[in-house]
Backbone as CSV, one residue per row, in Angstrom:
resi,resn,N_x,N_y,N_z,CA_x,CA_y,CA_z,C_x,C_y,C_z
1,UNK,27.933,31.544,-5.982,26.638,30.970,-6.306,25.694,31.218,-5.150
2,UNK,24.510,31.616,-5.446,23.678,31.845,-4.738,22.096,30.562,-4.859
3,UNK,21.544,30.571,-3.458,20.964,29.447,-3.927,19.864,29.714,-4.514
4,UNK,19.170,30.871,-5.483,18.101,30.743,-6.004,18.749,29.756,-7.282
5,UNK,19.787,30.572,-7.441,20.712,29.917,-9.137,20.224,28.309,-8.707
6,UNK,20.834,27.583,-7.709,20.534,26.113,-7.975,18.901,25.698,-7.718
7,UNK,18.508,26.595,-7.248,16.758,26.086,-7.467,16.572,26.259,-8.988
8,UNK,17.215,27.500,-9.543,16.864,27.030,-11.174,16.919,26.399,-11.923
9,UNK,18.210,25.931,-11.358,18.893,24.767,-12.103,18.213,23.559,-11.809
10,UNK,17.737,23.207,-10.726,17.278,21.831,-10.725,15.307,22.149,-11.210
11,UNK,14.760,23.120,-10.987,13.746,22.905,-11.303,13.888,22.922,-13.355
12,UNK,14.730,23.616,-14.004,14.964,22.985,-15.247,15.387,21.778,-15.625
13,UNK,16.016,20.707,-14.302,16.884,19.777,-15.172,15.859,18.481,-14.370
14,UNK,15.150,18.896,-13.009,14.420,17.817,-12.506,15.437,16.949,-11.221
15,UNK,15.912,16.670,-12.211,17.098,15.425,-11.469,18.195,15.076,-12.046
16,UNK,19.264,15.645,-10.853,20.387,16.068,-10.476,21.797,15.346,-10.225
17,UNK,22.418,14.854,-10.337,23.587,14.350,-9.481,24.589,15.582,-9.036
18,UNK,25.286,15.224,-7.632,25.796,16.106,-7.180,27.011,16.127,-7.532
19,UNK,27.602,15.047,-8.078,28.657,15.679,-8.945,28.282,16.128,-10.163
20,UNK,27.610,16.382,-11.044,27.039,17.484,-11.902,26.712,18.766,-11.184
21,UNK,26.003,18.586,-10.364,26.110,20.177,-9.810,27.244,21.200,-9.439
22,UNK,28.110,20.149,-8.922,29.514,20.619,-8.113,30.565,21.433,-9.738
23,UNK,30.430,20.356,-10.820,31.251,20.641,-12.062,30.215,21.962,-12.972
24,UNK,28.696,22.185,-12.859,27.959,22.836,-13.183,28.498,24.623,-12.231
25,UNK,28.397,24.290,-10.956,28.423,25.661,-10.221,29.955,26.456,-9.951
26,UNK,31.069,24.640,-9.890,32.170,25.158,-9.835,32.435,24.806,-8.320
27,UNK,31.913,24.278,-7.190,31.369,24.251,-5.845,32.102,22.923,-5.487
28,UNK,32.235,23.031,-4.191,32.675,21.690,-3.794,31.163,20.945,-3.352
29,UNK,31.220,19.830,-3.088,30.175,18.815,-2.938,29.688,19.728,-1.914
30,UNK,30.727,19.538,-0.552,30.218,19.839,0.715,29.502,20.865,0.874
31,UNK,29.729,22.398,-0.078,28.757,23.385,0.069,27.269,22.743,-0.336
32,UNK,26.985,22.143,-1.652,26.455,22.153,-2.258,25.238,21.337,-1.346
33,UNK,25.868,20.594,-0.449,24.872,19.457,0.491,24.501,20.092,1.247
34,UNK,24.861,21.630,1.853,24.567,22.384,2.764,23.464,23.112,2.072
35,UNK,23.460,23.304,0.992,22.245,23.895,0.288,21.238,23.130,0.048
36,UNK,21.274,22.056,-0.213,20.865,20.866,-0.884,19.790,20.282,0.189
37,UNK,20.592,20.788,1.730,20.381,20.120,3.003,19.036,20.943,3.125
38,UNK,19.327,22.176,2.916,18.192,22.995,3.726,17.003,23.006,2.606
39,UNK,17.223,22.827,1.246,15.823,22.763,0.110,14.911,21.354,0.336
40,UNK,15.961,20.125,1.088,15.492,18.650,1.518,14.318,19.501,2.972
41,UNK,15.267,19.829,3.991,14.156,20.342,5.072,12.676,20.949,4.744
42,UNK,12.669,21.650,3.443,11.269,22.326,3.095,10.537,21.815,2.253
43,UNK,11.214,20.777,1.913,10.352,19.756,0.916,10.314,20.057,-0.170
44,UNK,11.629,20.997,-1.062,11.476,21.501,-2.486,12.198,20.581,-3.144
45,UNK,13.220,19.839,-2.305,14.178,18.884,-2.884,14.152,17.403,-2.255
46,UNK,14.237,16.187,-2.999,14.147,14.900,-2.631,15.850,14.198,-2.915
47,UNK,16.162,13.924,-1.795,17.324,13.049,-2.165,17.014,11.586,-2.422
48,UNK,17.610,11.169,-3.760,17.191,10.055,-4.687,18.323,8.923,-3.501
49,UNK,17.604,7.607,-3.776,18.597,6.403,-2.853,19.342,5.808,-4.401
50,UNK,20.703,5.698,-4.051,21.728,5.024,-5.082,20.901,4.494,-5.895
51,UNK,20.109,3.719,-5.547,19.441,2.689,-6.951,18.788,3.489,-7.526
52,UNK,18.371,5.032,-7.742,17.590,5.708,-8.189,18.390,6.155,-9.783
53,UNK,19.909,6.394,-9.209,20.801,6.865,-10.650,20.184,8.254,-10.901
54,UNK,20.764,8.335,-11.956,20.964,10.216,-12.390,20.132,9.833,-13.587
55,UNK,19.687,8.820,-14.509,19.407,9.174,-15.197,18.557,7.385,-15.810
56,UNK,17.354,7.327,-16.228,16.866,5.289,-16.215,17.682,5.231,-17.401
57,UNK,17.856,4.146,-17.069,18.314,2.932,-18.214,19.965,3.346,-18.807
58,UNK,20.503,4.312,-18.038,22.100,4.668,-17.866,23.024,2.975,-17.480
59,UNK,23.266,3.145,-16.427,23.614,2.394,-15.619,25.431,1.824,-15.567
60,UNK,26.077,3.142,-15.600,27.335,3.355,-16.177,28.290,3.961,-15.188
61,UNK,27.164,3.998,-14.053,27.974,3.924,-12.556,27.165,3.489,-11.484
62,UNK,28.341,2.916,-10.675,27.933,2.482,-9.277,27.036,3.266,-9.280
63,UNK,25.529,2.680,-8.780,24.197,3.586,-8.358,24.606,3.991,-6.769
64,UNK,25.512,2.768,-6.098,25.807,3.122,-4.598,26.767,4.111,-4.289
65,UNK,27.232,5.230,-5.371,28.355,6.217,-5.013,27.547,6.990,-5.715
66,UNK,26.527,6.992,-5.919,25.847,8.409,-6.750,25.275,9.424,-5.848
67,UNK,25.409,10.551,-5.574,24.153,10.998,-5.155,23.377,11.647,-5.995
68,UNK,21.910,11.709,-5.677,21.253,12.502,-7.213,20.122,13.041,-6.225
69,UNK,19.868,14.036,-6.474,18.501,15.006,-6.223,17.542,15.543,-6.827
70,UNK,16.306,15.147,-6.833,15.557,15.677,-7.438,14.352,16.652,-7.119
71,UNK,14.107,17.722,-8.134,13.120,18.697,-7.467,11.787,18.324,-7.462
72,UNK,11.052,18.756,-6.342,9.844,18.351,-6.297,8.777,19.753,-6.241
73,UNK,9.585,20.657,-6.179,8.472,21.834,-6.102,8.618,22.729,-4.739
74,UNK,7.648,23.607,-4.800,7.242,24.312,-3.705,6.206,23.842,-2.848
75,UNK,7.269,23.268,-1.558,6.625,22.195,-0.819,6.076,20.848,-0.511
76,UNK,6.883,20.145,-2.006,6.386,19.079,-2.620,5.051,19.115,-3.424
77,UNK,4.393,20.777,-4.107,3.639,20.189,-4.575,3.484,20.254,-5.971
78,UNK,4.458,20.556,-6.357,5.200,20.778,-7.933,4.997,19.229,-8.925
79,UNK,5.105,18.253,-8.299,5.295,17.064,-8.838,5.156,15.708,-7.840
80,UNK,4.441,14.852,-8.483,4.138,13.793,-7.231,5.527,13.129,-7.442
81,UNK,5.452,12.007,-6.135,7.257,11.566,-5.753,7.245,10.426,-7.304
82,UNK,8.633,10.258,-7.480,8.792,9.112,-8.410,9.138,7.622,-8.040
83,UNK,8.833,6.924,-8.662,9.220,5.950,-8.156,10.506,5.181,-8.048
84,UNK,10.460,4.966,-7.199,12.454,4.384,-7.030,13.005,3.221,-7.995
C-alpha cells in the first residue's frame, strides 16, 4: 500500500477508524499511524478524540479504544473542523 491509496480512501469515506483501515489495506495499525502520523503533520488528516466514534449515533464501542481519523483536505482547507 502506498499512501496516495489511503488519501483516497479517506477523502471518499471522510471518517475513518483505524481498525477499518488496518482490515481495509490488510496493514498493521502501527504502519498505518506512521502514515496517518505524517498526513496529521500537514494538516490533511485530523485525529478524532474517543468521544468522537467512527460513526454518530453508533455507540457499540468503547469510544475510549477507538481511534478514528478524519480527512480534512489539502491543508485543512477541504472542510471546516467538526464538532466533537
Amino acid at each position: 500500500m502506498i499512501i496516495s491509496e489511503l488519501i483516497g480512501y479517506l477523502e471518499q469515506h471522510r471518517r475513518v477508524g483505524l481498525t477499518d483501515l488496518a482490515y481495509r489495506f490488510d496493514a498493521s495499525p502501527d504502519a498505518l499511524r506512521g502514515m496517518l502520523a505524517i498526513l496529521e503533520r500537514k494538516g490533511r488528516v485530523r485525529r478524532m478524540t474517543g468521544s468522537a466514534g467512527c460513526s454518530p449515533g453508533c455507540g457499540k464501542c468503547d469510544p475510549t479504544g477507538i481511534e478514528t481519523f478524519e480527512w480534512i483536505g489539502e491543508g485543512g482547507r477541504d472542510r471546516p473542523p467538526t464538532a466533537p
